[in-house]
Each structure stands twice: as C-alpha cells, then as structure tokens.
N, C-alpha and C positions, 0 to 999 in steps of 0.2 A: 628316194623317199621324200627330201625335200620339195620335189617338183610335184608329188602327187598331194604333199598337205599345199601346196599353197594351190595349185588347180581346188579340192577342196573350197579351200578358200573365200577364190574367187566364185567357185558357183556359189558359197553361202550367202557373199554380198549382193550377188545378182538376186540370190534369192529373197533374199530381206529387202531390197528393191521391187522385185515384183510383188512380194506381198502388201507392202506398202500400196505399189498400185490399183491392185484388187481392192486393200481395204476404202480406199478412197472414195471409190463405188460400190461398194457390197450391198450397198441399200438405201434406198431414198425414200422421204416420207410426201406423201403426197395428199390433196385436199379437193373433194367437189361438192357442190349443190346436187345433188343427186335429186329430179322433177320428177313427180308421178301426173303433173298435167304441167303443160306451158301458155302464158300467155298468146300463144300463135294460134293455139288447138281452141281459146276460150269460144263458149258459144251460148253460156246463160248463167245465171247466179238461182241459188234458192234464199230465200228470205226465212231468216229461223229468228222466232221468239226467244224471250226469256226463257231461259231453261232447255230449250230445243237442241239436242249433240249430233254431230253429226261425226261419222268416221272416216276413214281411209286405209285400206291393207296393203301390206306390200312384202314381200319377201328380199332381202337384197341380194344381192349380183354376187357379194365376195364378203370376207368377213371385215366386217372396221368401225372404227368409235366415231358413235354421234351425239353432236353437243347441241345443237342447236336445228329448230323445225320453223318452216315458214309456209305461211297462208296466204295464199292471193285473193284479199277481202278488201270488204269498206262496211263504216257505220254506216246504219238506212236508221231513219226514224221511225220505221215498225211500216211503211208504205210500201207499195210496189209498183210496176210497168209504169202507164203515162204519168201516174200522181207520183213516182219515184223522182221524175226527171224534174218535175216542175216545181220539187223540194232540194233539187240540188245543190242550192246555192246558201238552204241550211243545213252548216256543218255540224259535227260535232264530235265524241268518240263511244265507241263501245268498249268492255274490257273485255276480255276472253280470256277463258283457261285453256290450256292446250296439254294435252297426255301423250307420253307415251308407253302405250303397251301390248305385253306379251300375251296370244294368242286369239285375242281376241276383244271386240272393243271395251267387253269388261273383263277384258283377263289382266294378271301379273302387273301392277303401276311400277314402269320402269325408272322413270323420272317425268318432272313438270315444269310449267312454267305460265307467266303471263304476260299480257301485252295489250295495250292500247292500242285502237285503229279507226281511223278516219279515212281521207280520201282513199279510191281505190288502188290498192300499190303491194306489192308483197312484207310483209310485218313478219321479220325474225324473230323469235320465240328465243332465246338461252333457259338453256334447260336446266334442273337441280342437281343433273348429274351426267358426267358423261357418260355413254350406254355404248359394250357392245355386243355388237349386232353380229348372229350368224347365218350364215347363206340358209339352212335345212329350216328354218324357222319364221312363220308368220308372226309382224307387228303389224300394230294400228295407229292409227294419228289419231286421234280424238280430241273434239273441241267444240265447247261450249261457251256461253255468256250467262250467268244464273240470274243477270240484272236488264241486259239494253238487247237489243234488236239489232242485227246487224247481217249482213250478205255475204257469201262464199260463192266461187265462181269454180264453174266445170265444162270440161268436156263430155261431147258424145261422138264418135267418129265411127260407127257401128261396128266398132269393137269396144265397147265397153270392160272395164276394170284389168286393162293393158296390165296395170302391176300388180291388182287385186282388189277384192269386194272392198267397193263404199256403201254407206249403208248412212238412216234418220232415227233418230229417235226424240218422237215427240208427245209417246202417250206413256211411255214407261216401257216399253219393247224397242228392239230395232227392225226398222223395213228394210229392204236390199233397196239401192236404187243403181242402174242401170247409166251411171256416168261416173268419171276420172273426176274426183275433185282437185281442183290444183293446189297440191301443196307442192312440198320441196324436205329434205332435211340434207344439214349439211356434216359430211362423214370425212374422215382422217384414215389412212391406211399407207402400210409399206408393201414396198415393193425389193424384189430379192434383187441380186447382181444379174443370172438369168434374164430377167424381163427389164432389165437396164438395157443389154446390152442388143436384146430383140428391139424395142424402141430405139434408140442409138439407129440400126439399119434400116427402122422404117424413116426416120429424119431423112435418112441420107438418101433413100428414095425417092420422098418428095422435095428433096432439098433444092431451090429454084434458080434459076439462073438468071443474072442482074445484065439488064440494058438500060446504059446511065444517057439521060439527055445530053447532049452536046453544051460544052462550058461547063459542064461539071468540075470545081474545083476541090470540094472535101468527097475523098470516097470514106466509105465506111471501115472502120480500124478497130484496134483494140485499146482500150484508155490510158492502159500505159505504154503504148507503141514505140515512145521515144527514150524506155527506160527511165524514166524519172516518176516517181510516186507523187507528183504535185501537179495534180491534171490541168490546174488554173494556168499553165504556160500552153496546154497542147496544142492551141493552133499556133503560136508562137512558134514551136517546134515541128509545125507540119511541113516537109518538104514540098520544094516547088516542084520539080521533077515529077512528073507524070507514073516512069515507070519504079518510081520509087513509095507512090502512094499506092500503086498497084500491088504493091508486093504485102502490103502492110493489112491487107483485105482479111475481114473479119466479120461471121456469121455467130449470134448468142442463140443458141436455140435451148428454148425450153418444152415440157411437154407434159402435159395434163391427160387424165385417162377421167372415162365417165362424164366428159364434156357432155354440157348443152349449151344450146342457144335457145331462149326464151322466147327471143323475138323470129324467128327461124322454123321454129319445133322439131329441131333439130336433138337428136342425141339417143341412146348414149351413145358418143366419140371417141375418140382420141385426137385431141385438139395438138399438133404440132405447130409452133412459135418458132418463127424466124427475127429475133431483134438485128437491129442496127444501130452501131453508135458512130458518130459525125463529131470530130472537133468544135464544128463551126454550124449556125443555121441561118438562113436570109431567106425571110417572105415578102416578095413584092408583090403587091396589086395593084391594076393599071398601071404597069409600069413605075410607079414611083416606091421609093422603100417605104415598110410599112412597120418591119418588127425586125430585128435580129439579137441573136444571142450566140454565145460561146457554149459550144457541148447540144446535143441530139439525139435524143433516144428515141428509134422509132420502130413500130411492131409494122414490117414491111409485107409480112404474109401468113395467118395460120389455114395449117392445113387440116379440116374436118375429115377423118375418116372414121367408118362405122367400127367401132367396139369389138363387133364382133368378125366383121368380113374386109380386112383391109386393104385391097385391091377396089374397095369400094368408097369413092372422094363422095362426101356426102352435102359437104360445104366450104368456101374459100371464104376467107376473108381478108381486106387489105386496106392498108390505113394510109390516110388523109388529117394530116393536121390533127391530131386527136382522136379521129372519128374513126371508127372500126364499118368501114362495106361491105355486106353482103353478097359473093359473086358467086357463081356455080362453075363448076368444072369448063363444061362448054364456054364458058366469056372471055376465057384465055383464049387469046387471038396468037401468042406463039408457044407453041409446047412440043418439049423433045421426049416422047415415052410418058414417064411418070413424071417429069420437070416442066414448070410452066416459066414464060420469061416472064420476071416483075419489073416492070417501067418506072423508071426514079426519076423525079423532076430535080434539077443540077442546081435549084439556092434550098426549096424547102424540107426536098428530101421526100415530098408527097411521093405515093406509090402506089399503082396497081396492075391489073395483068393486060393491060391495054393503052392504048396512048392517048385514052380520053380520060383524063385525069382529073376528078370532079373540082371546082375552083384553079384548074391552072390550065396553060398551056401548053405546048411541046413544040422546042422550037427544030427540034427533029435528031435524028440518032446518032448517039457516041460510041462512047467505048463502052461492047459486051462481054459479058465476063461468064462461061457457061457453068454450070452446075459441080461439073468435073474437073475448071482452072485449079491446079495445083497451088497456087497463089490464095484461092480463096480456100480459108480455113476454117474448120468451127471448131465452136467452144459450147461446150452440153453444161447447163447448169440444172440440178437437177429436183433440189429440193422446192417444193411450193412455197414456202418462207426461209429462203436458203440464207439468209441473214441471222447468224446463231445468237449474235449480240455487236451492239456497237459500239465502240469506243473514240476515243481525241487522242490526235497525236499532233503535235503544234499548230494546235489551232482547228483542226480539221476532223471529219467524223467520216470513220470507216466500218466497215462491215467486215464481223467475221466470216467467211464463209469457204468450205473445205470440202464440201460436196460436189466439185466439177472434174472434168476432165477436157482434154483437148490442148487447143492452141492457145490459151492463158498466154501474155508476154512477160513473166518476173525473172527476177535475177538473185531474189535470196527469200526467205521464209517471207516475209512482212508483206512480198510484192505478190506471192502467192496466195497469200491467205488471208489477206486484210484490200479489201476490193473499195474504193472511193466510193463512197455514199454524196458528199456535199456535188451536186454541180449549178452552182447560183439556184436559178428558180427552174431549171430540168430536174423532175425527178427521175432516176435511175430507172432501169427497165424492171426487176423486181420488186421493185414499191409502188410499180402501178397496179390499178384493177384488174387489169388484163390478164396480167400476169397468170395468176391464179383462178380468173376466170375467164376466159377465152371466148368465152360466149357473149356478154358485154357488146354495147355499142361505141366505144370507148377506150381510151390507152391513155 
C-alpha cells in the first residue's frame, strides 16, 4: 500500500511538472502590420480635394484586435504630374481623418483617428479604440481631409481589390475604382499551444546550418553561458578552448505569422528569426580596427515562408551590420533539403547564405556546424513584446519574460525568468524592429 501511494506520488509531481510545462507555452500573443498594398506593388497616386474619401475593403484572414491603420500618402498642394514635381521642394502638411468601418464605407463607425502628413512615407493613425475584427465580416478604411489636398498611392497588378473593393467619393456617392490602395492596419492575436508547437517544427525545418570564417574566436552562446547573471564579465569568462565554445552553441529563434515585406511585396508569411548572441564584436575595415564592442545581437537569417503553403520559401533574408538583405531561395550557394548554410564572418559576425558578404571579406572556411549538431541548441521565444515589464537589480535592468522554452542556461528562478536587457549600447534582440517586424530593412 505504501509503495503504491508513493508511485502516486511521484506521477503527481511529474505531473504538476508537465503541467507547468505546457502552461509555459499554452499560448502566445502575437503582432502584424497586416498590408492591403505594399510599397513594392506602388504604381500611381490619386489626388483628392478638400472633402474628397476615399475607401478600402477588406475582410481579415483570422479573428484579432486592431488599434492602429496606416496610409501610404503625402501632402500635394492641390497640383498634379509634371507641376507636382516641380513643386516638390514646397513642403508642407495635410490633416486627415481616418475611419474605421463596419460594412461598408458608410456603414457601423468602428473607431477613428487623425494624423498629419507630409513627405511621402506611411503615417500611422491610433485609433479611438481598439476594434475586433472578425474573419465572416467586411471592414473599410476610410479617409478624408475636410481642409487640404493631399495624395494616396495604389496599386493595379490586374488583379485588382486582392483584399477587397476600393472605392471615390467626390460628388456625394461612391465610384468603384479598380486598384489596391495602400494602406496597412496593425492587429494583435493569440495563438493556442497547437500552432505553437506546429511553428516550433516548421523552425526546425528551416533551421540553418552555420559555416564560421576561419579565426573565428566568439561563437554564438547563450548570455548566461558562464552561470553568472552579470553579463558585463562574458567575454571575461569566455573560454579559450575551441571545443568548449562549441558546446556553448546557441540559436534565439522567434516567429511572426502574417509577415510582410513592404520593400519585397512580399506576404502574408511566416517570417521565422534566427538570432545570435556573441560575447564580443570587432569590425575592421581595411584592415585597420575600426569599432569594437562587448555583447552582439545579430538577426543571422529569416525565413519567408508563404502563410498559407509552407513548403513554399517565399523570401530570405540575412543581416550585415544592421541591415536586413534581401535573398531568394536559389542564392544559397550550400543547402541540405530544407537547410541553407549561413556564412559568418569571424570579428563582425556579418552573415549571409554565400561567401560574398556585402562590406567584408572571407578569408576562407572554418569550423561548420550542421543544422542537426547536437551541440547547437535553440531557444523559441515567443511573444512579439515578450518583455512583460522591467525592473533593477543592483544596478542593472532586466526583463521579465516567461514565455519561452528550449535551451535557456539558469540555475534558479531569477536566471530563468529575469533575461538582461542592459548590454552598453547593443540593444538586445527583442527590442529591435526586426523583431516584430521582420519585413523591415533593418535590426
């Protein structure tokens, strides 16, 4: 009788265990720009008067709340074609109202807002309220000026109203017109354990395999690698030992769904993030040093795959010093199946899927590490603002965050759950743009 209450027991603890682990991930909140045109597709503007609305329909994909809508516009001083250009250089602003609503462009006012706009650039709107949105049901974007003159830009790709009827109104009725205006709004949604752990296997599918330039001395790790919660020692504590940094190998991957690329027109995606964090960073040009710094957060690879057909790579991209590249499936010069190799240069940590690495050189090949090394581990972060709040602990500002799973390296609750935000003047891989927009030119 003894032996069977304490078996009991022990399933219970296992089991309060596993629950524990499920709930960690049971569900994550996620954020996109969701584009009904992109600046890639643009191909003309209309010039609307004082008073002149124009609309935008769209039905959304999935159910989720939206706070904020954006217009890809500029003020025009009431001129158009060659007399537009050759007023260029007088700027100024128009104000716009912006709607949104339910069934139609004068149906149900959901919420509003307004915004000032000058040169030509996308102008986010925050809205009165946040609105959600369900899949079975047509909205409209709606947006006027009651005072100034001002331009919105569209697509025609002869598929007109891709997401739904745009439409004019400038006599007191609406006309249909027969192109995508570019707008965007941006929506918030979760996601259950289920489609956690489907993404999860799509990662690991396109998960890439790393070929380090020869003299590579920081491989990529985990921040607290050396069990100490005070990152400002980590190169300090980086071993010399080759096969000891090797062991320490560390993949952040995050993952965005409903991705685009503006600059691409590219989307909807699912944009899967591959980070890397570095100790240590050295950029030299012509040979001489030029910058270094302690700590390296770099976005070494996302993977573009289509929304709906994922077997289908729709876009790569791979980062250089800040800058996000553009590459297409084909430009990976080594790929095993679904795995491409990404090419690290050994001071700055630059990367792409080839050994012509925009701004550096390659002084030829090290140690490769394949997709499948047991050694390399990942770590799934999963929230879009997965920083719940911050706080100071002698001196130092951490981030809450409880939403991961994986190869994390702590040794008690604090090293778990409280992740170093401070690294000098690196910002951490969540607190860039990238992050949460993956589409960006930029990290």
């Amino acid at each position: 009788m003894r032996r069977i209450s304490f078996l009991i027991l022990i399933v219970a603890i296992l089991a309060i265990q596993y629950i524990s682990l499920v709930q960690a991930v049971s569900n994550a909140t996620l954020k996109t720009w969701y584009y009904l045109g992109m600046k890639a597709e643009l191909q003309d503007y209309l010039n609307l008067g004082p008073g002149d609305k124009v609309c935008q329909g769209f039905k959304p994909p999935r159910s989720w709340t939206v706070d904020k809508i954006s217009l890809y516009a500029e003020y025009s001083a009431g001129v158009e074609g060659v007399e537009k250009e050759k007023n260029i250089t007088i700027q100024s602003v128009s104000y716009i109202y912006v709607e949104l609503r339910e069934g139609g462009p004068d149906g149900t006012l959901l919420a509003y807002g307004t915004v000032y706009i000058g040169y030509l650039d996308w102008y986010d709107v925050q809205l009165s309220s946040q609105v959600t949105l369900s899949p079975d049901k047509w909205y409209y974007i709606v947006a006027y000026s009651p005072y100034d003159s001002w331009n919105i830009y569209y697509h025609y790709d002869g598929q007109p109203n891709n997401d739904g009827p745009a439409g004019i109104n400038r006599f007191g009725y609406w006309e249909s017109l027969s192109v995508d205006l570019l707008t965007r709004y941006h929506a918030t949604y979760t996601i259950d354990s289920t489609r956690i752990q489907q993404l999860k296997t799509l990662a690991q599918t396109y998960k890439p395999s790393l070929r380090f330039e020869t003299g590579m001395i920081y491989f990529p790790c985990d921040f607290y690698y050396d069990l100490d919660i005070d990152v400002d020692n980590n190169t300090d504590n980086y071993p010399s030992e080759e096969w000891k940094k090797l062991e320490k190998l560390r993949v952040f991957i995050h993952i965005e769904e409903y991705s685009f690329s503006d600059e691409d027109g590219i989307g909807p995606a699912i944009a899967i993030e591959y980070w890397f964090y570095y100790v240590y960073n050295i950029y030299y040009i012509g040979g001489s040093l030029t910058y270094e710094h302690p700590h390296d957060w770099e976005l070494h690879l996302v993977v573009f795959v289509d929304q709906y057909d994922t077997s289908n790579v729709v876009l790569l991209k791979t980062g250089v010093h800040g800058g996000l590249y553009s590459r297409s499936w084909e430009d990976a010069i080594e790929r095993s199946g679904t795995h491409v190799t990404v090419f690290i240069v050994h001071d700055s940590h630059a990367a792409d899927i080839d050994r012509d690495i925009p701004k550096e050189g390659w002084d030829g090949d090290g140690v490769f590490i394949s997709y499948d090394d047991s050694r390399y581990k990942e770590i799934y972060v999963w929230d879009s603002e997965p920083c719940e709040y911050e706080d100071t602990f002698n001196g130092e500002v951490y981030c809450r965050i409880t939403n991961w799973e994986g190869a994390h390296v702590y040794w008690d609750t604090f090293s778990q759950y409280w992740w170093a935000k401070d690294y000098g003047s690196v910002s951490v891989a969540w607190h860039k743009d990238a992050w949460d927009e993956p589409g960006v030119t930029y990290y």
